[in-house]
C-alpha positions in Angstrom: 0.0 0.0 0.0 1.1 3.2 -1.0 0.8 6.7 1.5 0.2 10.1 1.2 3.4 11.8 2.6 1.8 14.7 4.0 -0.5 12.4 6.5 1.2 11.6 9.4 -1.6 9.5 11.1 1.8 8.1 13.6 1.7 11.1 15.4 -2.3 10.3 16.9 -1.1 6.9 18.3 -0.1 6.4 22.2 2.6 4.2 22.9 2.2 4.8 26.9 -1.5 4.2 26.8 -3.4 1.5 28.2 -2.5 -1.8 27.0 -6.1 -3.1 27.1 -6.2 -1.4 23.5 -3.4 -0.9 20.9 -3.2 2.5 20.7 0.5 2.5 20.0 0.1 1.4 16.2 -2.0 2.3 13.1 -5.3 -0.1 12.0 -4.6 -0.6 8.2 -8.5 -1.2 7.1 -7.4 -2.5 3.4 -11.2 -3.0 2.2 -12.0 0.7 3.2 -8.7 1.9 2.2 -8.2 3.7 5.0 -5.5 4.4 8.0 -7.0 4.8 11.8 -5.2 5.4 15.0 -6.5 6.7 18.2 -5.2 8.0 21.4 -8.3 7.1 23.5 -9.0 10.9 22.9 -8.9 11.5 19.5 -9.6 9.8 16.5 -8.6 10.1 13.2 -9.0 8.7 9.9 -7.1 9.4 6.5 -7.2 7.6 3.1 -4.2 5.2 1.5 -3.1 6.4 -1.9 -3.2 2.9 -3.3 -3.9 -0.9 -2.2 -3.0 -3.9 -4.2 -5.7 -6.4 -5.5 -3.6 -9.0 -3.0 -4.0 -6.4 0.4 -7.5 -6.0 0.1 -8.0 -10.0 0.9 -6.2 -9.0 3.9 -7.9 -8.9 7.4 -7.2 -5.1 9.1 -3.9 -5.2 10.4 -2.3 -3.2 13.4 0.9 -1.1 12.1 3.5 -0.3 14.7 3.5 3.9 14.5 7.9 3.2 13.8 7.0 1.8 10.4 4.2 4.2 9.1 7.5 7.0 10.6 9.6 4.7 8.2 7.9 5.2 5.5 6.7 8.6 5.8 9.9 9.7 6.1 11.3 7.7 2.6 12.7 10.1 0.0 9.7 10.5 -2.9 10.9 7.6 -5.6 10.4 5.1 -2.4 6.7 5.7 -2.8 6.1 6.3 0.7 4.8 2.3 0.9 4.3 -0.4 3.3 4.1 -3.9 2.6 1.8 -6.2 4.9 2.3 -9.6 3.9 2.4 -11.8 7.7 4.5 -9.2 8.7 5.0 -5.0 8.1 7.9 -4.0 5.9 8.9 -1.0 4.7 11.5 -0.3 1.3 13.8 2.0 3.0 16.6 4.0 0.4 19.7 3.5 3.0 18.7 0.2 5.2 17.0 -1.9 1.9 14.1 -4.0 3.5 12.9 -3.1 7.2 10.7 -5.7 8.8 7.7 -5.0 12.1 6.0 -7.1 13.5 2.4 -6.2 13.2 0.7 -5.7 16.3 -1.1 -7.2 18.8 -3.9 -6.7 20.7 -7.5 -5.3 19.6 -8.1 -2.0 18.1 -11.1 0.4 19.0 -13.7 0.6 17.0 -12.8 4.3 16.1 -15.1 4.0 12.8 -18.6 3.9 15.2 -18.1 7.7 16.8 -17.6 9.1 13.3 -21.2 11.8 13.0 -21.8 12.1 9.9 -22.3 15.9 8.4 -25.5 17.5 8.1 -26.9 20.8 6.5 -27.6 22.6 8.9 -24.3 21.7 11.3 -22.6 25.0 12.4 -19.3 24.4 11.1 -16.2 26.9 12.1 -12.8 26.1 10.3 -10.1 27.1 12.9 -6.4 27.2 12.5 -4.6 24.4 15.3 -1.6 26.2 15.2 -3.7 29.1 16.9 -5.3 27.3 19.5 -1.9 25.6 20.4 -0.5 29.0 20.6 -3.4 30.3 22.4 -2.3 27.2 24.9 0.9 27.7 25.8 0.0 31.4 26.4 -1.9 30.0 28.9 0.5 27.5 30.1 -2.2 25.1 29.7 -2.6 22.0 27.3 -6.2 22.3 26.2 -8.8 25.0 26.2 -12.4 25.6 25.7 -14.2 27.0 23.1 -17.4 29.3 23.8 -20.1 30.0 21.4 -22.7 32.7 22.3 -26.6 31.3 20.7 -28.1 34.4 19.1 -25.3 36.5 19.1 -25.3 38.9 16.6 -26.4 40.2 12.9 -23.5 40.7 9.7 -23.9 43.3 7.3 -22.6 42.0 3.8 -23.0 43.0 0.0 -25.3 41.0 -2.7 -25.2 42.0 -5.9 -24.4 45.6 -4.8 -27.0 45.6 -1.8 -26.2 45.4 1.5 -28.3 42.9 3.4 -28.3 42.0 7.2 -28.5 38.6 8.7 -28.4 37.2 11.8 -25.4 34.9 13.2 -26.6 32.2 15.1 -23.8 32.0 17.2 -21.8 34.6 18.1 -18.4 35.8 16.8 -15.9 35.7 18.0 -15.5 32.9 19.7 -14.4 33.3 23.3 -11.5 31.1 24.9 -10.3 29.6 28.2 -7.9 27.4 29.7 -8.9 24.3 30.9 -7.0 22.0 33.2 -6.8 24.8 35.7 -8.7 25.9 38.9 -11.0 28.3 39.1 -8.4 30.5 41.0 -5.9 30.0 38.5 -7.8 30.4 35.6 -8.8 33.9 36.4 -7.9 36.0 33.8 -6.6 34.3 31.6 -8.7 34.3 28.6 -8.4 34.6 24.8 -10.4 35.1 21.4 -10.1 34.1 17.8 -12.5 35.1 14.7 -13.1 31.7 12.7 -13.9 31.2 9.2 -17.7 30.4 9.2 -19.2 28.3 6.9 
């Protein structure tokens, strides 16, 4: 199977989690075509570029997070690929051949809490980077996200008229650490203007 370079699914996987799941590889899902990993807290799912016609007779396979690294990181006429075939191996420019072990153990069943989109979802397209830096501002790992209902009405121009419309939610959005006590939260707070949709 071949992957898309830019995808680096690895980096959701959780080596130091709970062993009841494998959370330290990626599920390989050949039917779908599709890559999985969770850390227990988030999920995510991406595409393979390409399967073989002999892979998709394959069961879904466990993929230690090292070898999808492997590969990822394979200059581009290596084809970013991985070879599942009993065991994981990865065509590596310097080393030849690299053989895994696929792992053991079950996978969650990440594919179940996928919600599927709807028309009239509120959907906000926010830069990570922001909220991370919004984080460490903080001094925090994670924060909170607050959306007003009803919040306020947008002047814009349609075909050279300007019409108003209301915003159900309001903008911007407001933002606060979490992690922290109430005392220590105290003024720290933040906002960021998303792209609404």
């Amino acid at each position: 199977m071949r992957l898309y370079k830019e995808m680096q699914i690895e980096k959701v996987c959780d080596a130091e989690a709970s062993r009841r799941y494998a959370l330290g590889g990626v599920q390989v899902d050949f039917k779908a075509g599709m890559l999985r990993a969770t850390d227990g807290r988030i999920a995510v799912e991406v595409p393979i570029v390409s399967v073989s016609d002999e892979e998709l007779e394959l069961p879904e396979t466990i993929l230690p997070a090292a070898a999808v690294t492997m590969a990822l990181a394979q200059p581009k006429g290596t084809g970013h690929s991985i070879t599942v075939n009993g065991n994981v191996s990865v065509l590596t420019k310097k080393l030849g051949q690299v053989s895994f072990d696929a792992l053991k153990g079950t996978f969650p069943h990440v594919s179940e809490v996928w919600q599927e989109k709807a028309d009239d979802d509120l959907v906000l397209q926010i830069n990570a980077a922001l909220l991370w830096r919004i984080s460490q501002a903080f001094g925090v790992e994670g924060v909170e996200l607050r959306l007003k209902k009803n919040g306020f009405k947008r002047r814009r121009a349609v075909d050279g008229k300007v019409i108003v419309e209301p915003i159900p939610y309001s903008l911007p959005i407001g933002i606060e650490p979490v992690g922290l006590d109430v005392d220590d939260a105290l003024g720290r707070r933040a906002t960021l203007m998303p792209i609404v949709n």
